[in-house]
Structure formats: structure tokens, C-alpha cells
C-alpha positions as CSV (number, residue, x, y, z in Angstrom):
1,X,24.6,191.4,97.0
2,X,21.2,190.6,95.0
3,X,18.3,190.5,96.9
4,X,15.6,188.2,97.1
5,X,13.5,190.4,95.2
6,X,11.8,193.9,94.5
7,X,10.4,194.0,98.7
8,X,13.9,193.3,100.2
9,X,15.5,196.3,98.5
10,X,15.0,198.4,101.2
11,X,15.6,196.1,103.8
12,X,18.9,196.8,106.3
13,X,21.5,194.5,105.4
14,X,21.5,192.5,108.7
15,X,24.6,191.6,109.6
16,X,26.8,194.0,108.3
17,X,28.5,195.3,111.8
18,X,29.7,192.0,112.5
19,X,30.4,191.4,108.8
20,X,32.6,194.2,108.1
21,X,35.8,193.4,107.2
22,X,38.3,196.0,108.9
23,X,40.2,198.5,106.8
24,X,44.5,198.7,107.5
25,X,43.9,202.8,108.6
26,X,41.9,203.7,111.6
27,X,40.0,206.1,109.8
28,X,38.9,204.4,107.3
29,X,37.5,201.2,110.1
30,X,36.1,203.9,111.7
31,X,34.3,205.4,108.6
32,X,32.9,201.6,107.7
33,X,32.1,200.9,111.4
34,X,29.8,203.8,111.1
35,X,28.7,202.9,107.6
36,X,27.7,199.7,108.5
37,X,25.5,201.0,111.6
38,X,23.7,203.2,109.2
39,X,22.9,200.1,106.6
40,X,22.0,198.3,109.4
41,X,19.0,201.2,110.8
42,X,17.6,201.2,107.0
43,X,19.7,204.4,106.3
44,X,20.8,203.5,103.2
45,X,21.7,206.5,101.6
46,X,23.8,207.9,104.4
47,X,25.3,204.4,104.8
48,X,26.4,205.2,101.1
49,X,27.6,208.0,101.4
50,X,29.9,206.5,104.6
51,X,31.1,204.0,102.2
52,X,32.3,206.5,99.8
53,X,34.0,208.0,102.5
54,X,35.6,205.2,103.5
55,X,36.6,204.5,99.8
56,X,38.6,207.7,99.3
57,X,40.8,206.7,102.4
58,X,41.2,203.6,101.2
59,X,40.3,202.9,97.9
60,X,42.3,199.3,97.8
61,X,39.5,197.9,99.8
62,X,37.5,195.6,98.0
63,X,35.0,194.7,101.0
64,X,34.1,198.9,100.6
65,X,33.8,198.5,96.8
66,X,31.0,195.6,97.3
67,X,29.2,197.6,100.1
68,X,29.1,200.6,97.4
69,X,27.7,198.4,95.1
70,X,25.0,196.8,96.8
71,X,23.8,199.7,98.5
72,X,23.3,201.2,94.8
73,X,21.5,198.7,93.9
74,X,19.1,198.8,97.2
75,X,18.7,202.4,96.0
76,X,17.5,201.1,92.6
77,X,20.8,203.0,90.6
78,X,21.2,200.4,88.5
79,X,23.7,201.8,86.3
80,X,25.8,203.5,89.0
81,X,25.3,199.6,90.7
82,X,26.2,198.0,87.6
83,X,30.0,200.3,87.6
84,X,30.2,199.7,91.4
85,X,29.9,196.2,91.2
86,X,32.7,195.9,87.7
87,X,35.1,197.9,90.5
88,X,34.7,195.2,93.2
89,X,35.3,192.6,90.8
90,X,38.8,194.0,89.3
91,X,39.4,194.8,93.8
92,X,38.7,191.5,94.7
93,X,40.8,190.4,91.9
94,X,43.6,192.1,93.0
95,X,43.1,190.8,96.5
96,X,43.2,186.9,94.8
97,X,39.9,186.3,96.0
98,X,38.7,184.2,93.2
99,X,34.9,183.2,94.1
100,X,34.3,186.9,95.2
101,X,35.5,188.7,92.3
102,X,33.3,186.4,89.5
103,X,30.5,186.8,91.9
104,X,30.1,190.8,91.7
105,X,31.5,190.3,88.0
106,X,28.2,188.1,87.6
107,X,26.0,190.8,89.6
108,X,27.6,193.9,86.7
109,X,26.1,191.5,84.5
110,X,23.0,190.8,85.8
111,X,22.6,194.6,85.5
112,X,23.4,194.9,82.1
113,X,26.8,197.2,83.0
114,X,29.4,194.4,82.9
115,X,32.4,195.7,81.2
116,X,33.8,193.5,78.8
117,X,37.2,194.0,79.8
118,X,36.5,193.1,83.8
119,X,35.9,189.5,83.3
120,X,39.0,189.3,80.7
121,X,41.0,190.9,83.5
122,X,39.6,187.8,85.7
123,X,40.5,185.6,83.3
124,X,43.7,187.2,83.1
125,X,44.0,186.6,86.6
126,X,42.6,183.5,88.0
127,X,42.1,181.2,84.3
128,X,45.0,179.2,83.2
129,X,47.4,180.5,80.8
130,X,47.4,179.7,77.3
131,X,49.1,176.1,77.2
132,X,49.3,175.5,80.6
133,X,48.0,171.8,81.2
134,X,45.5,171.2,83.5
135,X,46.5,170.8,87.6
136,X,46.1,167.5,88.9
137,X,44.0,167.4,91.9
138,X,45.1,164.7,94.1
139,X,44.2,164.5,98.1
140,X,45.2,167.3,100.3
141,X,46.2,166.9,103.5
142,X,44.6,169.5,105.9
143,X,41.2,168.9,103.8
144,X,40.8,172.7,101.7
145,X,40.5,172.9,98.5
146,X,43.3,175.1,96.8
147,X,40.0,176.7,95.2
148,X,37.6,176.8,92.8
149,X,39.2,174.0,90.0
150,X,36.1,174.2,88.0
151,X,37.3,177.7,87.0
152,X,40.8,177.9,87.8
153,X,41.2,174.4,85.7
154,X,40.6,175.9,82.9
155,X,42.1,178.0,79.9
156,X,40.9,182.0,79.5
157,X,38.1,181.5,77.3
158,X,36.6,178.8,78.9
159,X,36.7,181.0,81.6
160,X,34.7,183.9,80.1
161,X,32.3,181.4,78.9
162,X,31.6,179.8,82.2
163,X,31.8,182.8,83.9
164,X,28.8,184.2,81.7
165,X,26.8,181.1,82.7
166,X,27.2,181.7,85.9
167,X,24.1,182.9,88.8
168,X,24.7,184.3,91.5
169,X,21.6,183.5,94.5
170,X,21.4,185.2,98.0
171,X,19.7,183.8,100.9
172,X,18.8,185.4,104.4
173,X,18.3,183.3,107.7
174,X,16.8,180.3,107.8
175,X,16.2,180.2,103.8
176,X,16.8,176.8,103.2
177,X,19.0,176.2,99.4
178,X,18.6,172.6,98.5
179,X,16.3,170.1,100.6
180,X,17.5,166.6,101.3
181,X,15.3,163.7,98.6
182,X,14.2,166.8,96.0
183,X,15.7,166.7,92.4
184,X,18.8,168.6,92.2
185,X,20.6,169.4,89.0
186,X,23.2,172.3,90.2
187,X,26.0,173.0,92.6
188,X,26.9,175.9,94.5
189,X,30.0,177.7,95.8
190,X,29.0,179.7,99.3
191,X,30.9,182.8,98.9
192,X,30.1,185.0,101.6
193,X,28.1,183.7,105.0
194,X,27.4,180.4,106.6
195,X,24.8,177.9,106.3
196,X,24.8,174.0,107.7
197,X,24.3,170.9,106.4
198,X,21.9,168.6,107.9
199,X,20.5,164.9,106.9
200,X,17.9,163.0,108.0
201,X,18.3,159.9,110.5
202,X,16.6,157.4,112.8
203,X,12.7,159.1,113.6
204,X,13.1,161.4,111.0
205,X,14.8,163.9,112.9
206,X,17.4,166.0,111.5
207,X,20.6,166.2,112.4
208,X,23.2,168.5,111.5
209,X,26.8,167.4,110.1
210,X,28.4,170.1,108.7
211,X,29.0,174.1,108.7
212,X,29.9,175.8,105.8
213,X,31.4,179.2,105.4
214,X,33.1,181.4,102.4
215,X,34.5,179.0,99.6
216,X,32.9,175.9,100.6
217,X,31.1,174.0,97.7
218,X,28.2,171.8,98.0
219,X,25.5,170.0,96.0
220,X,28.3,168.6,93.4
221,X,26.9,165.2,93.7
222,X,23.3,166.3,92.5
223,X,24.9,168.1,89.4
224,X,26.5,165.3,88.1
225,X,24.5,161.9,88.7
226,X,21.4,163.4,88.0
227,X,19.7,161.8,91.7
228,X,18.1,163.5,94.5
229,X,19.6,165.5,97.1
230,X,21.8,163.8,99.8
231,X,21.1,166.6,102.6
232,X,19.6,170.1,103.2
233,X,21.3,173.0,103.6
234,X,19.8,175.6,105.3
235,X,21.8,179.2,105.8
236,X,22.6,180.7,109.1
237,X,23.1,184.2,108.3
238,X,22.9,186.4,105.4
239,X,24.6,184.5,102.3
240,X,25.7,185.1,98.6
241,X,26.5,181.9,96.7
242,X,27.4,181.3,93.4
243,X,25.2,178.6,91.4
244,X,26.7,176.2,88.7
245,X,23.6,174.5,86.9
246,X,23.8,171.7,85.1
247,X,22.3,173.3,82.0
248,X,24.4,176.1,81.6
249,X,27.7,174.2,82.4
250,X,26.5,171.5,79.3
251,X,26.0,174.5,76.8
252,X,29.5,175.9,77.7
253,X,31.2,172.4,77.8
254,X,29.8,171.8,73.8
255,X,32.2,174.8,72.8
256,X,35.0,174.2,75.6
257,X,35.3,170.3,76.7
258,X,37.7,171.5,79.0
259,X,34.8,172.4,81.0
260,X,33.8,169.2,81.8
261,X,36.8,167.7,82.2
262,X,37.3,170.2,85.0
263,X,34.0,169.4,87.0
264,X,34.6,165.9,86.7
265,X,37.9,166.0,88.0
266,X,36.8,168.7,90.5
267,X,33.9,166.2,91.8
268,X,36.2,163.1,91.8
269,X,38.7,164.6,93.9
270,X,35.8,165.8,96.5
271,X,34.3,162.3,96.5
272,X,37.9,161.0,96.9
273,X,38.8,163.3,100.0
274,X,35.6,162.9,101.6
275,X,36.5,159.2,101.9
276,X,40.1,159.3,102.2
277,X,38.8,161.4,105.3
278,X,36.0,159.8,106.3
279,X,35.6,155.9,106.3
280,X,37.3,154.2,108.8
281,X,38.9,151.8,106.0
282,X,41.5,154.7,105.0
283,X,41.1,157.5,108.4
284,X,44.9,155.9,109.4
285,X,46.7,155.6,106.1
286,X,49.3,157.8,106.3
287,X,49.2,161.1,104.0
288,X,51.6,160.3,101.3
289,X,49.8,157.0,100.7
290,X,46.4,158.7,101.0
291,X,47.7,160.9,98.1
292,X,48.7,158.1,96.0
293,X,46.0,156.3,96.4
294,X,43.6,159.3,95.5
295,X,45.3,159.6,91.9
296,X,44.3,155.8,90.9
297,X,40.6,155.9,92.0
298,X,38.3,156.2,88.9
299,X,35.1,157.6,89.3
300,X,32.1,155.8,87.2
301,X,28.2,156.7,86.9
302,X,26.7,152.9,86.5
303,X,23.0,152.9,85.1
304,X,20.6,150.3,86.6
305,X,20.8,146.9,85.9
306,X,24.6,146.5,85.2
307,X,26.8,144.1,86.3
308,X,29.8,145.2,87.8
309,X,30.8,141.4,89.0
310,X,30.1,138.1,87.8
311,X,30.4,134.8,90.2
312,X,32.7,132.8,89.4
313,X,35.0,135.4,87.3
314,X,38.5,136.6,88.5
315,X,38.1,139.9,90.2
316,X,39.1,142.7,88.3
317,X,38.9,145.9,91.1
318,X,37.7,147.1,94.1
319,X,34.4,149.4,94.7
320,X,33.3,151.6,96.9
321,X,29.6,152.8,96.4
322,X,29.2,156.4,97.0
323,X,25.4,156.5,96.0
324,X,22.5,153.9,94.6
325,X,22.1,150.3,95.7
326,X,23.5,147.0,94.5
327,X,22.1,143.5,94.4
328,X,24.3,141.0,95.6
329,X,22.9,137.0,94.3
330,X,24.4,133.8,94.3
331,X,23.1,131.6,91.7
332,X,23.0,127.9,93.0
333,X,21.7,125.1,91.0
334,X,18.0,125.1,90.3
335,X,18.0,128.6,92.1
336,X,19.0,132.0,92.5
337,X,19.6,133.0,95.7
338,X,19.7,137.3,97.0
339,X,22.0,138.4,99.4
340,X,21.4,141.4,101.4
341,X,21.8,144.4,99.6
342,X,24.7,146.9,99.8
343,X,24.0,150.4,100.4
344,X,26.3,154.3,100.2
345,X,29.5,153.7,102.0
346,X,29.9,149.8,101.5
347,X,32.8,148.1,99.5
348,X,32.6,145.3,97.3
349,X,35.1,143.4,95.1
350,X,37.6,142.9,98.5
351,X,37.4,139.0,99.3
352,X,38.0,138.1,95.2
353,X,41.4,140.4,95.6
354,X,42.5,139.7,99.1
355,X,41.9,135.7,98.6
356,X,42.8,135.8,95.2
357,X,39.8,133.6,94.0
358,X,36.8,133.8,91.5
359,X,33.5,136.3,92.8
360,X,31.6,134.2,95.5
361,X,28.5,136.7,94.6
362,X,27.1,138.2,91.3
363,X,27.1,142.3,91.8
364,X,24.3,144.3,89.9
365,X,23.2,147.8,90.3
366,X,19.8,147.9,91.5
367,X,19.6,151.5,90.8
368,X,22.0,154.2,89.2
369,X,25.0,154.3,91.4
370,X,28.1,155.9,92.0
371,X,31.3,154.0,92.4
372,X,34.8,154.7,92.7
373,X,36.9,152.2,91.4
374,X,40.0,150.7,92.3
375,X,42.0,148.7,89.9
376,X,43.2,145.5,90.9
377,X,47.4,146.2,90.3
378,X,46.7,149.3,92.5
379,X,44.5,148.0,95.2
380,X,47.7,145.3,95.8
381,X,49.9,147.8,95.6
382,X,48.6,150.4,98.1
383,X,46.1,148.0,100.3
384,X,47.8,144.5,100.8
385,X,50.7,146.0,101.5
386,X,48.9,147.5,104.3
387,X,48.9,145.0,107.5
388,X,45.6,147.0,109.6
389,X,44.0,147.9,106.6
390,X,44.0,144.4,104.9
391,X,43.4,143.1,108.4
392,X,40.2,145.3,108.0
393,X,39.3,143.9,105.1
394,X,40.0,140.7,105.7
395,X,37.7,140.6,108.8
396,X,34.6,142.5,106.6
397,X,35.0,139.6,103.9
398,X,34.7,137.2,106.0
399,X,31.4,138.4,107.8
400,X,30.2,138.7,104.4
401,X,31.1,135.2,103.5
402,X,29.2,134.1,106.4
403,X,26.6,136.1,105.3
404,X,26.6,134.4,102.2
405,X,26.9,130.9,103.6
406,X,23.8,131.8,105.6
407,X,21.6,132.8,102.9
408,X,22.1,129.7,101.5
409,X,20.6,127.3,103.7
410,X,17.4,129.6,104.4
């Protein structure tokens, strides 16, 4: 796909061999096998004209369609590129692969060919139909996302709109995407290649928790609370990805709304899995109550400063904090006393709910945070009822309260 830039056009695609996705007839593997050696050598143009070979034995092949297309464009045949690249997008269409048929759609753009009628056909396709309601993403069990919500979420115009605001970025070996602490304001859909995830931990070492390959998404945190990134990703091997910025997706939300309904919902239900996955408060729940839980958590961006509990009031829900710090303080007569602050990945809200009594602490965001919420009729519905997890609970409120009772006679 796109290279970096005017120097990498002539570069071999690296990668390609092992890349190559095999045709159904033996002919035609054999023609791409050999194509693929050639683009790997630097011999473009007779690693075309494989292609092309290939493509008249089996002209289904989407994977042959892109390799047509970006070798065109190595070659600097824009126009020819521009065609190539509209006829991968309608064969990866037909092949349902979503991501991969807006990305060369976006690339026919990029070169001033797009046909009109391509991305319609993708719309057609892969948009919802006209009043079809939105799907309701709730938690999945084996942890994949049924794919790309923020544009399969949405009706066929909205689709052309977002589609046209889309950029499509490629990366080679150790190019590194987003860094971990730098401003972020996009997310990004890896459609072809692998990269890993890495964040920062004791000693400033890096450490690596997660790989990523074809239709993983990362960065939606960034896009939508405005904050730094969480982690760096860094690619492994030649990568295309597809990059939603926050810019573009504002300018087509004003004329479609649907829009941003679909990347909230779409970044809820990731923040939602991640923890319904993840913290040891839910990893045991079983799936069905997992689901049901993930339908009731609301997702809220607090600005600094806000109080989200006040002593002494009934509690209302329980939090989770998924980014920023909160102050925790205890107002006492004649003095205000401040609890140790509470950091990503802590709750709040619990010993109010569980004991049924007033807030033993003020809560106020000490910086912007993300929370998800959990209202107080649901939290009793799906977490009392739970022995272990209110067992949990139970036993994290009450180090909390010693905490608390601590604090007060330093």
C-alpha cells in the first residue's frame, strides 16, 4: 500500500513471500509465489507482470488485485494505480473483508481515481440499510470484535462521508505509530501486518503487553478524552492501517450524528470488554452475566475538579476509573483531611452500596478522568447477588475504611 514517501517507491516490498495469501488453483499460487519473489529482488515490473498473470487465472482474488495496485503505484502509474486499487476495493468487498476494501477504496482516492460508484458499492455492502437501527454492542464472549462498528454502525451516507475522511498510513519495521505520554487525537484500525503494544513500568523499562494483527483497533482512548497516549505501539513487520482522526470524524459527525454515536458506543464497549476481561473483580462472572452487566455501564468523560461523591450523601452508583486521578478527603471538624489518591483501575462508590450507608469520603477528580458508571439498582442487581464478587468487594472496602480511619489520627 502507500509508501512512506517518494524514496520508498522503489523499495522491494519485504515481506511479501511470507505474506502472500495463496490462490484456490495451483497455477495461480504458483504464478504469485513467483510474483512475490520478484517484488521481493526490487523487480517490480516483472513482479507486475506475474501478478497480472496470476489475475487472469484467478481474477476473484482480491490479495492479487492489491498487489497489482501497489506495484503500479511503486512504478509511479498513478492512474493505472488509481483503477487497480477501485478493483481491490469492490474484490475485497465481495470477499466481506470490511477494513481492507475501505482501505484501497481510500488509497483510489488518494490518487484522485476513486470511482464514485466503488465506495457506494461499499456502502451498499458493509453500511446499514436504510432504517435499520443501530446494533447494540454488548460483551462478547471469545473477546473479537464482530468488526469495525464505527462504520458498519452506521446508515449508507454516513458511510460515504466517513469513508472520505478517512487516511490510510503504512509503517515498515520498527516504525513506531503512537508513543506512550505524547498527545494523541486519532485511532487506528491495523489492517494488514502486526505491531505490539508496549508500556512503560518500574525503571522505565518497557514491557510489551499486547500483539496486534489484521482488524485490531487501537488508540481509541486518545481520540476521545483528549489525554496522552496510554502505550506505544511499535510495528513488527510491514503494516497498512487505517487512521480515524478526531478532526475529520467531528466534521462528518456535524452532518451525520450517527457518527458519533457510533464511536462512542464502539469505544464504550472496548473499555467495557477490556474490563469485563481483565480486572480480577469480574475475570469469573460467568458470560451471560458479564453480557448483562456490559449493557448497564455508562461511560462518562468528568473534567477536573468535579465531584462525583459527596460525604455524608446516599450513594448513587458505582465507578470504575479508567483514566485521570481522583482525590479522595474526609472533611472533619476544623479540618480537611486527604486520603490517598485513587489511580486507572481502582473502584470507588462500593462500601456506600454494599453497607448501605452515607459516603465515608468526598470523591473529586483531580484531573480529567474517565469513568464507567454503574447505577445503583443495577450494581445490586448484578453484584450483591454475587457471593465472591461482593466477598471481593467487601474485603477492598474495608482496607479502604482502615485506610480512612488511619488518616485520621496522623
Amino acid at each position: 500500500m502507500t509508501p512512506a514517501g517518494p524514496s520508498e517507491r522503489m523499495r522491494a516490498p519485504r515481506g511479501w513471500v511470507t505474506e502472500a495469501r495463496m490462490a484456490d488453483s495451483p497455477h495461480a499460487r504458483s504464478l504469485k509465489a513467483q510474483a512475490a519473489t520478484l517484488a521481493a529482488e526490487g523487480k517490480l515490473e516483472a513482479a507486475l507482470a506475474g501478478y497480472r498473470d496470476a489475475l487472469r487465472a484467478e481474477p476473484e482474488d482480491a490479495e492479487i488485485h492489491q498487489r497489482v495496485a501497489e506495484l503500479l503505484e511503486w512504478l509511479e502509474r498513478t492512474p493505472e494505480a488509481a483503477r487497480a486499487y477501485d478493483d481491490a476495493a469492490l474484490a475485497w468487498t465481495r470477499a466481506g473483508s470490511l477494513l481492507r476494501a475501505v482501505a484501497a477504496a481510500v488509497l483510489s482516492r488518494g490518487l484522485r481515481g476513486s470511482r464514485a460508484q466503488t465506495v457506494r458499492t461499499l456502502a451498499e455492502r458493509f453500511a446499514l440499510p436504510p432504517g435499520a437501527l443501530a446494533p447494540t454492542f454488548a460483551w462478547v464472549p471469545d473477546g473479537k470484535d464482530a468488526g469495525v462498528p464505527v462504520l458498519s454502525g452506521v446508515g449508507r451516507e454516513a458511510f460515504v462521508a466517513l469513508v472520505d475522511a478517512l487516511e490510510v498510513r503504512a509503517f515498515w519495521p520498527g516504525q513506531r505509530v503512537v508513543e506512550e505520554g505524547q498527545p494523541g487525537d486519532s485511532m487506528f484500525a491495523l489492517v494488514e501486518g502486526r505491531a505490539e503494544v508496549a508500556r512503560r513500568v518500574e525503571g522505565n523499562a518497557r514491557q510489551v503487553v499486547a500483539t496486534l494483527g489484521p482488524g485490531d483497533f487501537f488508540g481509541e482512548v486518545a481520540l476521545v478524552s483528549e489525554g496522552p497516549r496510554l502505550a506505544s505501539v511499535e510495528v513488527r513487520e510491514r503494516s497498512v492501517l487505517l487512521e480515524f482522526k478526531r478532526q475529520s470524524l467531528a466534521r462528518v459527525s456535524a452532518a451525520h450524528p450517527e457518527v458519533e454515536a457510533a464511536v462512542q458506543a464502539f469505544y464504550q464497549r472496548r473499555l467495557v470488554d477490556n474490563l469485563l476481561r481483565t480486572s480480577p473483580l469480574f475475570t469469573n462472572l460467568p458470560p451471560a452475566l458479564k453480557q448483562a452487566m456490559s449493557r448497564e455501564f455508562d461511560l462518562r468523560v468528568i473534567p477536573a475538579g468535579q465531584v462525583l461523591l459527596t460525604q455524608g450523601q446516599p450513594g448513587d452508583a458505582f465507578y470504575l476509573l479508567l483514566r485521570g486521578q481522583v482525590q479522595l478527603s474526609l472533611e472533619q471538624p476544623g479540618r480537611i483531611v486527604l486520603l490517598p489518591e485513587l489511580r486507572e483501575g481502582d473502584v470507588f462508590g462500593e462500601i456506600s452500596l454494599l453497607l448501605d450507608k452515607p459516603v465515608s469520603a468526598t470523591v473529586r477528580t483531580k484531573t480529567a478522568c474517565v469513568v464507567l458508571r454503574l447505577e445503583r439498582a443495577a450494581f445490586e442487581r448484578h453484584v450483591v447477588s454475587q457471593p465472591g464478587l461482593k466477598g471481593q468487594l467487601m474485603r477492598m472496602g474495608t482496607e479502604r475504611l482502615q485506610q480512612t480511619a488511619k488518616a485520621l489520627f496522623v
